[in-house]
C-alpha positions in Angstrom: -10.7 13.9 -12.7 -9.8 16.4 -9.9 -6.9 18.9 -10.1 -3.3 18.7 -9.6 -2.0 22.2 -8.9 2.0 22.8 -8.6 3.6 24.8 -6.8 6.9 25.4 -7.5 10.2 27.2 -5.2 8.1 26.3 -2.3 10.5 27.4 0.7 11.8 24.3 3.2 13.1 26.7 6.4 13.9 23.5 8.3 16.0 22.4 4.9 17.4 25.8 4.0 16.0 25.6 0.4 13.0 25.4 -1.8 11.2 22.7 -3.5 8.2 21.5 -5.4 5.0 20.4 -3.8 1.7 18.9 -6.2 -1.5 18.7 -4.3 -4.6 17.1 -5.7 -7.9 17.6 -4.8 -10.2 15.0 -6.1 -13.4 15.5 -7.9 -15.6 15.2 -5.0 -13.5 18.2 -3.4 -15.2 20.5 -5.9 -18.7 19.0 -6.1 -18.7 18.8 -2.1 -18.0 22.3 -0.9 -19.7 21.6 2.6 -16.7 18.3 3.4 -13.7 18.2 5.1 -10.7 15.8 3.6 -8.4 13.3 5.1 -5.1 14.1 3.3 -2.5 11.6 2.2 1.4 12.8 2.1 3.8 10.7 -0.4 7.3 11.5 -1.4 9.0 11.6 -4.7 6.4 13.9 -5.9 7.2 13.9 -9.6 6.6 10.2 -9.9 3.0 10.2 -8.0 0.3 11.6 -10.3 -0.7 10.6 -13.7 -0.1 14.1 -14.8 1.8 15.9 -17.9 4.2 17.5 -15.6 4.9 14.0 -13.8 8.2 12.1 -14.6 8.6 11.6 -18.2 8.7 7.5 -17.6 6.3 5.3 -15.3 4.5 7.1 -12.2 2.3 5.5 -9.8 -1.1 7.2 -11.5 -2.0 7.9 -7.5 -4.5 9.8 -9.1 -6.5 7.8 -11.5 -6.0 4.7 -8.6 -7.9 7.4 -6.1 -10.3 8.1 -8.2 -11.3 4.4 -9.5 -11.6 3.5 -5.7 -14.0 6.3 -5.0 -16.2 5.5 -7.9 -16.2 1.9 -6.5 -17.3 2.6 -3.1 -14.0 1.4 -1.8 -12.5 4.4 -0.7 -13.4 7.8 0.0 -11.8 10.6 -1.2 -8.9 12.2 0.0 -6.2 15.0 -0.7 -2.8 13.8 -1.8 0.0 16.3 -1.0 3.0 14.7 -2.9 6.2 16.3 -2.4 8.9 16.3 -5.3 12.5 14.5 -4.2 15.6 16.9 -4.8 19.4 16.4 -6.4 20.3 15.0 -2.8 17.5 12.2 -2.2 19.7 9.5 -0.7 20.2 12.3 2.2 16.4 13.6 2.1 14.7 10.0 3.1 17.5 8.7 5.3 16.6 9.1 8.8 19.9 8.3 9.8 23.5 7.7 8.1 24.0 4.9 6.3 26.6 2.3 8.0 29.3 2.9 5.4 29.3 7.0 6.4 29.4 7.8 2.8 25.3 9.0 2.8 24.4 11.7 5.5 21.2 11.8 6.6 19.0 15.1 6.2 15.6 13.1 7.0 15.1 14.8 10.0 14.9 18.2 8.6 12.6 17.0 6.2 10.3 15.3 8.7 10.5 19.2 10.6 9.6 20.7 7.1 6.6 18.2 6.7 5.0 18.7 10.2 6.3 21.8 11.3 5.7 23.7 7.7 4.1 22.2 4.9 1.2 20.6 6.7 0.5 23.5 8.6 0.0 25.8 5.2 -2.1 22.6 3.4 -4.4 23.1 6.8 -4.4 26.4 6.7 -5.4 26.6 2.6 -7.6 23.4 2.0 -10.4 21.7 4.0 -8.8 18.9 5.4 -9.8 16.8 8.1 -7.7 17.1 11.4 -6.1 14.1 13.3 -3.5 11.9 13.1 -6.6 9.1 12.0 -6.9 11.2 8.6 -3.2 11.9 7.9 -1.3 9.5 6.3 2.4 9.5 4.6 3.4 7.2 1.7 6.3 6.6 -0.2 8.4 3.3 -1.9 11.7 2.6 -1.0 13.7 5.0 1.2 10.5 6.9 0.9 8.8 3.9 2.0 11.4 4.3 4.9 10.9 7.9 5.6 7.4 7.0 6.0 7.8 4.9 8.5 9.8 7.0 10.3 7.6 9.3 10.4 5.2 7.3 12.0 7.7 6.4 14.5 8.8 9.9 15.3 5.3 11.7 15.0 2.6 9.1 15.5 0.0 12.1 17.0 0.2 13.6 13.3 0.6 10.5 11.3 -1.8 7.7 11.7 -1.8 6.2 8.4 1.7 4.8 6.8 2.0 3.0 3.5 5.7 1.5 2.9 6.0 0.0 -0.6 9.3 -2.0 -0.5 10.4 0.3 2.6 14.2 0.0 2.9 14.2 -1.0 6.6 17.4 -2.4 6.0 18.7 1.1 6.3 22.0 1.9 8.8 22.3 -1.5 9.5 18.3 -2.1 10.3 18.2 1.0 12.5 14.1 1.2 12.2 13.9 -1.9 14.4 15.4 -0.5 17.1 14.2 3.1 17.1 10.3 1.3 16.6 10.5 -0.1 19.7 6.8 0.3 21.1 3.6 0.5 20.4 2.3 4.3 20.9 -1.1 2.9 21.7 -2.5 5.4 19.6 -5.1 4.8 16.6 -2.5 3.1 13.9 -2.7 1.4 10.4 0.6 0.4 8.6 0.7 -1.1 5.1 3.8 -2.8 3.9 4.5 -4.7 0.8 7.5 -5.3 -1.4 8.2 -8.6 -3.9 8.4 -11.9 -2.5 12.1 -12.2 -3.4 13.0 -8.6 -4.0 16.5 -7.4 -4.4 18.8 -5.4 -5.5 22.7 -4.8 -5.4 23.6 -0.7 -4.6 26.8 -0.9 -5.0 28.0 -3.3 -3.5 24.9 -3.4 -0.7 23.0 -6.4 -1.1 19.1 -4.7 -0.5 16.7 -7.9 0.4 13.2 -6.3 0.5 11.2 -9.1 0.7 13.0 -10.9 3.5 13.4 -7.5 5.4 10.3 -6.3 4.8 8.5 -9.5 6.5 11.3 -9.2 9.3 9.8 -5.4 9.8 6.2 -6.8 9.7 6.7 -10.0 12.2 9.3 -7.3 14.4 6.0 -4.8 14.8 3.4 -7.8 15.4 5.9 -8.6 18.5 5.4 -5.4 19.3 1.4 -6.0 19.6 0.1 -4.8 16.6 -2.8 -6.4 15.5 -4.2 -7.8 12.5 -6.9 -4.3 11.6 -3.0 -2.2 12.8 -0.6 -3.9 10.3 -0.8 -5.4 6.7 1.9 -7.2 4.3 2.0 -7.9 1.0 4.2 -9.8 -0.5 4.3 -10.1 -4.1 5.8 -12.7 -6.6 7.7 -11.7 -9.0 7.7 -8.0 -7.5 10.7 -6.1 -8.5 11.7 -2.7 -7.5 10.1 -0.3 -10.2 7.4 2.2 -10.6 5.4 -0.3 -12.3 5.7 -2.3 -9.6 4.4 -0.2 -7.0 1.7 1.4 -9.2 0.1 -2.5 -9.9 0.3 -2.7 -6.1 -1.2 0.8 -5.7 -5.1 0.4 -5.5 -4.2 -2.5 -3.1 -2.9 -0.4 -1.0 -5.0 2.2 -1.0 -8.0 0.2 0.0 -6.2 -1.5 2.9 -4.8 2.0 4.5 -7.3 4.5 2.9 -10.4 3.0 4.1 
């Protein structure tokens, strides 16, 4: 069932410290020596892989949802570089401050750290496959929203974006405006999140479900097509791991493929 290999105190120059990266190489990585690999980035690292080193509760078994599709014929197999979340997350995945001043954003340095470090060594190391086509980002809430900022800001090195209950809501819905075009470049974007999902951060009333279809119908204005951009809504989704790993493989096959 592939390989996850760790490593940990890996140096973030555009962040000014170090953290841990997991990479998996599925089984066909080993068994096809002659292939190149499209390679999948998600965030919150520790909560991705069905691993003994993951988060001690619920992760989103990325691996094991991989895997099954390959051995379906649905998918084909890719690399998955997931990057652990730090102490300072809130800052990490926010692109920009939050309207009440109290989060400041660092998301920017990590975008830096991701294109301008991280995916350069995974290049460099493994056999991927280059283009923005075979890169993708994924990641659930604010990582859901760093994702799609990344496709915003870098959409020559990410051409793939999943966004499981993305917080677009984010700095008073600053996504909207900073996605204001369509790059006319080759694109798929996945978003889901539950039909009524919400929750109360401290006193911030977080509607995913409403403002993740507002995101959806804002980039079909834009002229995204049907084959560009997908939603999911679930009922009865709520804002968990378990949430986004039952919604995983549905994903996966949408974006992946």
């Amino acid at each position: 069932m592939g390989h996850v290999h760790i490593v940990r105190d890996f140096p973030s120059p555009q962040e000014g410290f170090s953290r841990t990266v997991r990479i998996y190489t599925p089984d066909a990585y080993d068994s096809m020596p002659w292939h190149r690999f499209p390679v999948l980035y998600m965030h919150d690292g520790q909560n991705v892989f069905a691993h003994p080193e993951s988060a001690l509760f619920d992760t989103w078994c990325a691996n094991l949802a991989l895997e099954q599709g390959v051995g379906e014929g649905h998918l084909e197999p890719w690399i998955i570089v997931a990057v652990d979340s730090g102490t300072g997350r809130l800052q990490e995945y926010s692109p920009w401050d939050d309207s009440s001043g109290k989060v400041k954003a660092r998301g920017e340095a990590y975008g830096r750290f991701l294109v301008e470090h991280l995916k350069p060594l995974v290049d460099l190391n493994y056999r991927t496959r280059e283009g923005a086509e075979w890169t993708g980002a994924m990641g659930s809430s604010l990582g859901g929203l760093i994702s799609l900022y990344l496709g915003c800001r870098y959409p020559q090195v990410f051409g793939r974006i999943g966004a499981l209950s993305p917080t677009v809501m984010w700095s008073d819905g600053r996504l909207f405006s900073e996605w204001g075009t369509h790059p006319r470049r080759w694109t798929r974007i996945y978003l889901d999140a539950g039909a009524q999902e919400f929750i109360d951060a401290d006193g911030l009333p977080l509607n995913y479900g409403e403002a993740t279809r507002a995101f959806y119908e804002h980039l079909k204005g834009l002229g995204y097509a049907d084959h560009e951009v997908s939603l999911v809504l679930e009922p009865g989704g709520e804002h968990h791991e378990k949430d986004w790993q039952r919604r995983l493989p549905t994903a996966m096959r949408w974006l992946l493929t």
